[in-house]
C-alpha positions as CSV (number, residue, x, y, z in Angstrom):
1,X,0.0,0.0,0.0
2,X,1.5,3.1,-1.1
3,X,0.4,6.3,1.4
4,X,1.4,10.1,0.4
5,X,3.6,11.9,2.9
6,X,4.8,15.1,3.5
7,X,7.6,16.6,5.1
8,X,9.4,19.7,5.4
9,X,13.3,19.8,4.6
10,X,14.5,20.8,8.0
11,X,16.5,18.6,10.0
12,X,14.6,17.9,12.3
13,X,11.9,16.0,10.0
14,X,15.0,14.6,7.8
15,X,16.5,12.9,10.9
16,X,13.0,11.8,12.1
17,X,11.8,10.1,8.8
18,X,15.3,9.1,7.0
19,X,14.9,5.4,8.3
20,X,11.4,4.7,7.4
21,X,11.5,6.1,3.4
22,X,14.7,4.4,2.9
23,X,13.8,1.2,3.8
24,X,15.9,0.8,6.8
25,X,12.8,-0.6,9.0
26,X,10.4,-3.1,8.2
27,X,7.6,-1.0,7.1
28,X,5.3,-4.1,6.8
29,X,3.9,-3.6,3.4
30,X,3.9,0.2,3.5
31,X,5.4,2.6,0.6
32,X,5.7,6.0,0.8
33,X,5.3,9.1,-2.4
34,X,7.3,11.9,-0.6
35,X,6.8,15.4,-0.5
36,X,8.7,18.3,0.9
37,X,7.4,21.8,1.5
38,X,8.2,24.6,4.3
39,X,5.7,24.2,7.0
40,X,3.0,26.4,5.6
41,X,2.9,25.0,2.5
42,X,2.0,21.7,4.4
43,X,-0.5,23.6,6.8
44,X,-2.0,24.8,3.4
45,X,-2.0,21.1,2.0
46,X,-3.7,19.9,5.0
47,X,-6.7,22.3,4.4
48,X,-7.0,20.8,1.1
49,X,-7.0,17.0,2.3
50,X,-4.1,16.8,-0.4
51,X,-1.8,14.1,1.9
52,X,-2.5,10.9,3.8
53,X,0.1,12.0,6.5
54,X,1.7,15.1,7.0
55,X,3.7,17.5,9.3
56,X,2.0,20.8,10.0
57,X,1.3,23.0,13.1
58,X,-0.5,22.6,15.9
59,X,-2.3,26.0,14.9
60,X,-3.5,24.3,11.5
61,X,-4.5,21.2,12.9
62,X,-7.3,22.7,14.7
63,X,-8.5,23.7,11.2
64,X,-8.5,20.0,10.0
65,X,-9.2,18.1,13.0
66,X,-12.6,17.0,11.0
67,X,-10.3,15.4,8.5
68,X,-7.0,13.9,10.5
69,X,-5.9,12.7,13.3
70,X,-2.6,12.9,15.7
71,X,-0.3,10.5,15.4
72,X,1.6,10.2,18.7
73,X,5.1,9.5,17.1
74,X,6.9,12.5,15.3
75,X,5.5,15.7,16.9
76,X,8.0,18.4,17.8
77,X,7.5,19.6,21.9
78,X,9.9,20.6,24.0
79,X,11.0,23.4,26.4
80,X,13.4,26.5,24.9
81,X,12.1,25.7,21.4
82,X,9.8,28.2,20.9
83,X,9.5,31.1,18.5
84,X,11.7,34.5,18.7
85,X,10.5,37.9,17.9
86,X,13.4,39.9,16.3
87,X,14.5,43.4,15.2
88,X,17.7,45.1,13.9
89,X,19.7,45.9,16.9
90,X,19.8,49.6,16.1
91,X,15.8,49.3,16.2
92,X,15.6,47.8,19.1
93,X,15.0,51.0,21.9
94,X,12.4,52.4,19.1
95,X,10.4,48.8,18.3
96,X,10.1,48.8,22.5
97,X,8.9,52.2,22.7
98,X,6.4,51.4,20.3
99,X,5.6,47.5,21.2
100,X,3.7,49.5,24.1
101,X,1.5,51.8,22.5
102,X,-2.2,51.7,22.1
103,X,-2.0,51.6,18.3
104,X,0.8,50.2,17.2
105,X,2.1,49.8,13.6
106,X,4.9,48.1,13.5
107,X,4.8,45.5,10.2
108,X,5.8,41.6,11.7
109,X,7.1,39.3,9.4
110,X,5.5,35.9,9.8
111,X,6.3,32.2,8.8
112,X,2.5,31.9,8.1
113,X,-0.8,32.8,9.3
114,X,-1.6,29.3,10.6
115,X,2.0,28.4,12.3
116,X,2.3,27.9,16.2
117,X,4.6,30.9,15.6
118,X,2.2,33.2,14.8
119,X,-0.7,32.2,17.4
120,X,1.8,32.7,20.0
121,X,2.4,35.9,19.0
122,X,-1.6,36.4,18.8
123,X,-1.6,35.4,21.9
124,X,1.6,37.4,23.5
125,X,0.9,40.5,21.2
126,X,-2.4,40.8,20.4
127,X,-1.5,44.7,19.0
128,X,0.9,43.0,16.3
129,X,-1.5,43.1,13.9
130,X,0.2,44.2,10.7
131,X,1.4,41.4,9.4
132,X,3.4,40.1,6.4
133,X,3.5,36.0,5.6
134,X,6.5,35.2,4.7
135,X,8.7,31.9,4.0
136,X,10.2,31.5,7.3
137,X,13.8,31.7,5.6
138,X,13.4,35.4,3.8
139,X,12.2,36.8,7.3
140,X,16.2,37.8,8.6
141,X,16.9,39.4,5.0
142,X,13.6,41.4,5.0
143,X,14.6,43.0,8.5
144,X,17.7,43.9,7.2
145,X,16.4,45.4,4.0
146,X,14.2,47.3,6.2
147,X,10.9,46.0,4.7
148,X,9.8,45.0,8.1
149,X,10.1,45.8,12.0
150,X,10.0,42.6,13.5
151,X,10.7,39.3,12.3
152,X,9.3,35.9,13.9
153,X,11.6,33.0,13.6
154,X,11.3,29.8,14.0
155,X,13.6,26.5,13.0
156,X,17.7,27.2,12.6
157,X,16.9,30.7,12.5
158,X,17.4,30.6,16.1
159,X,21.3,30.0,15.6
160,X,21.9,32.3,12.8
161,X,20.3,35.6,13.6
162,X,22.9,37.2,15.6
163,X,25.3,37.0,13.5
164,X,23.6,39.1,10.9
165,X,23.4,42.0,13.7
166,X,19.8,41.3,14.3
167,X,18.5,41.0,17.8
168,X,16.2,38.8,20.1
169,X,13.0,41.3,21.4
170,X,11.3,38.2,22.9
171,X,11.2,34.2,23.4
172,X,7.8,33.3,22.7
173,X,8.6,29.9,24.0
174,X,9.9,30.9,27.0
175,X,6.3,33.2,27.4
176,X,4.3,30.0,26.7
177,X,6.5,28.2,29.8
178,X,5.8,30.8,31.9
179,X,2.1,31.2,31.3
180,X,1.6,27.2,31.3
181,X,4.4,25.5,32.6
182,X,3.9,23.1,29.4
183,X,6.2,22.2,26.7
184,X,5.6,24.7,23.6
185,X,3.6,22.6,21.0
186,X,5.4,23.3,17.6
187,X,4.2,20.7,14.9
188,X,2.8,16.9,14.8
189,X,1.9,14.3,12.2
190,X,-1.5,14.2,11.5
191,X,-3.2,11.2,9.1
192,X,-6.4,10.9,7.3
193,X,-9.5,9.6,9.5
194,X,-10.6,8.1,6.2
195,X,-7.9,5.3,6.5
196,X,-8.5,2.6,8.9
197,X,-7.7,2.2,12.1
198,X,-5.1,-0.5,11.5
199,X,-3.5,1.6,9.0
200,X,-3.3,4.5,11.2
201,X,-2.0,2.7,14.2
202,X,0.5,1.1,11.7
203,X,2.3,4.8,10.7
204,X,2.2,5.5,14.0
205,X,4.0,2.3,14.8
206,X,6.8,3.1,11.8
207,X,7.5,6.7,12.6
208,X,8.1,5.5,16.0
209,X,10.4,3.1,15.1
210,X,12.0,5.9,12.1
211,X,12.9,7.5,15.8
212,X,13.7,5.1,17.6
213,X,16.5,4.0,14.6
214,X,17.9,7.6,14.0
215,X,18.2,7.9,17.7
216,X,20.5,4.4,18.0
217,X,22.1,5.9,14.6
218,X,22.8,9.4,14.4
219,X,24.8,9.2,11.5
220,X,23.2,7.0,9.7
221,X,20.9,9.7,7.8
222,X,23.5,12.4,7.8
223,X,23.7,12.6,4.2
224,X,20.1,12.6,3.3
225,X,19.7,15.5,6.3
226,X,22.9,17.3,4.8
227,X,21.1,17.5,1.2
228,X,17.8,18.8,2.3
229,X,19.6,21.4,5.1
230,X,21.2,22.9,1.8
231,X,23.8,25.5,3.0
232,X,23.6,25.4,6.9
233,X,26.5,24.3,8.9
234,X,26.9,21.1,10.2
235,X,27.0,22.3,13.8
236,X,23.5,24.5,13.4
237,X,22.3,21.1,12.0
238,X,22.9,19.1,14.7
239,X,21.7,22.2,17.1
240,X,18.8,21.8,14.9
241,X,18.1,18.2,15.5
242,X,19.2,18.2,19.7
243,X,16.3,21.0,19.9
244,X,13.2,19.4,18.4
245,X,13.6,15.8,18.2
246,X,13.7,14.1,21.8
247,X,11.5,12.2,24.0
248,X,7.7,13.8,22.1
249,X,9.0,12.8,18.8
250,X,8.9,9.4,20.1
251,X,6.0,9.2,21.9
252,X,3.6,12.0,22.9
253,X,2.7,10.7,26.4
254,X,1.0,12.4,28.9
255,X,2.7,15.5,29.0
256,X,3.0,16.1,25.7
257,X,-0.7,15.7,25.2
258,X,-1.2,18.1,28.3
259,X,0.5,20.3,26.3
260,X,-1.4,20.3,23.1
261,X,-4.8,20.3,24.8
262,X,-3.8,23.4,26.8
263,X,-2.9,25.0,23.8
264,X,-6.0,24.5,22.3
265,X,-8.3,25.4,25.3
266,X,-6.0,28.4,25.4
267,X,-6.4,29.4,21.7
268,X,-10.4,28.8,21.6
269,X,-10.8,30.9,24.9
270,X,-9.0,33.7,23.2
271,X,-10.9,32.6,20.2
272,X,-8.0,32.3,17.7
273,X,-9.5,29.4,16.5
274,X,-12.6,27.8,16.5
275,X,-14.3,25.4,18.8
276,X,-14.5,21.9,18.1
277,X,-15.5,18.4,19.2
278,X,-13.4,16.1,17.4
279,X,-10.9,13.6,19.3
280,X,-7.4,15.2,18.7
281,X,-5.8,11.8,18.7
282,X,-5.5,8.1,16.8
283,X,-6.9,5.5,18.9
């Protein structure tokens, strides 16, 4: 049975799926037509019903919780993961003056409307509300070019911004820790409800064991990762991979669901998105 799975090209996913696409587990009987696509792009693909598993955020899941389901293998959780909020370091006394007005104008540069990213920042900085979508890896150039204020970044954008002169304003992760005392919720892997239960529980069972394998062999993928990570250092790579794959990749648990169903309680009682009676999870 061949299923259609998407993916973005960070290294995070890379690491997390290498073993199961290149045969390096039993995936009893299972194939796998791969896509890859920045994490809004996915989010976008999920509103259409376009994959049988995919990666997207938690934000967009609660948009197509009708048609998926949570796998408990794969997600990214975790504490001091979360989105920054950045500015050009010679902005930075103006941007705070400003962050506190009534009306405030400042343009933010987004990795997409329905990221975790951005309903953090909903939630953080309800004023933000001029804001430009962006792929997530032309956000540090646009600051610098002065076509935006502030710039939220998310995946190895963390390790690079500094040294382009840019500066943090704010840890949206660390806010979310505060406010919950949860792990940050980033993105999961979601599958169609329309495929049966034994299929469902069988992914989840393979991108457990894709984990599990690229844990016990961290250097068995390193090629396929490199490829995909295109320019960025090996080091920021493997930064990368230590920050959002760990204990939630391989199995959500308690916790981790705590997490995600705080997050949602959170967004529908500040009505960022809507209400809903679905079961978040696969059985």
């Amino acid at each position: 049975m061949k299923l259609t799975l998407g993916f973005s090209p960070c290294p995070n996913d890379t690491f997390i799926f290498d073993a199961l696409i290149h045969g390096k587990i039993d995936t009893e009987g299972l194939t796998f037509d791969v896509s890859f696509d920045d994490v809004e792009t996915l989010n976008q693909k999920a509103m259409q019903g376009e994959l049988d598993i995919t990666k997207l955020s938690f934000h967009a899941f609660a948009y197509v919780v009708e048609k998926y389901a949570l796998l408990n293998a794969g997600s990214a959780l975790g504490f001091g993961v979360g989105p920054l909020l950045i500015c050009k370091k010679e902005n930075l006394e103006r941007i705070n003056q400003q962050l506190t007005a009534e009306n405030c104008e400042l343009k933010t540069g987004i990795p997409g409307k329905y990221t975790t990213a951005n309903f953090l920042l909903g939630v953080g900085y309800p004023q933000l509300t001029n804001k430009k979508e962006m792929v997530f890896s032309e956000i540090e150039n646009a600051l610098l070019n002065e076509e935006i204020d502030l710039g939220l970044i998310i995946h190895e954008n963390r390790f690079t911004y500094q040294d382009k002169g840019l500066h943090k304003v704010v840890d949206l992760g660390t806010y979310w820790e505060q406010l919950t005392s949860c792990a940050i919720p980033l993105g999961g892997i979601v599958i169609n409800r329309n495929l049966s239960l034994e299929v469902q529980q069988k992914v989840n069972r393979l991108i457990r064991k894709s984990v599990e394998y690229a844990f016990a062999n961290p250097k068995s993928g390193i090629e396929f990762i490199r490829e995909h990570a295109q320019e960025m250092d090996e080091a920021v790579m493997y930064k990368h991979i230590e920050l959002y794959v760990n204990k939630y990749s391989i199995d959500l648990g308690k916790e981790g669901k705590k997490a995600i169903d705080t997050l949602f309680e959170k967004a529908i009682k500040n009505e960022v998105i809507p209400a809903f009676k679905q079961n978040l999870y696969v059985a």
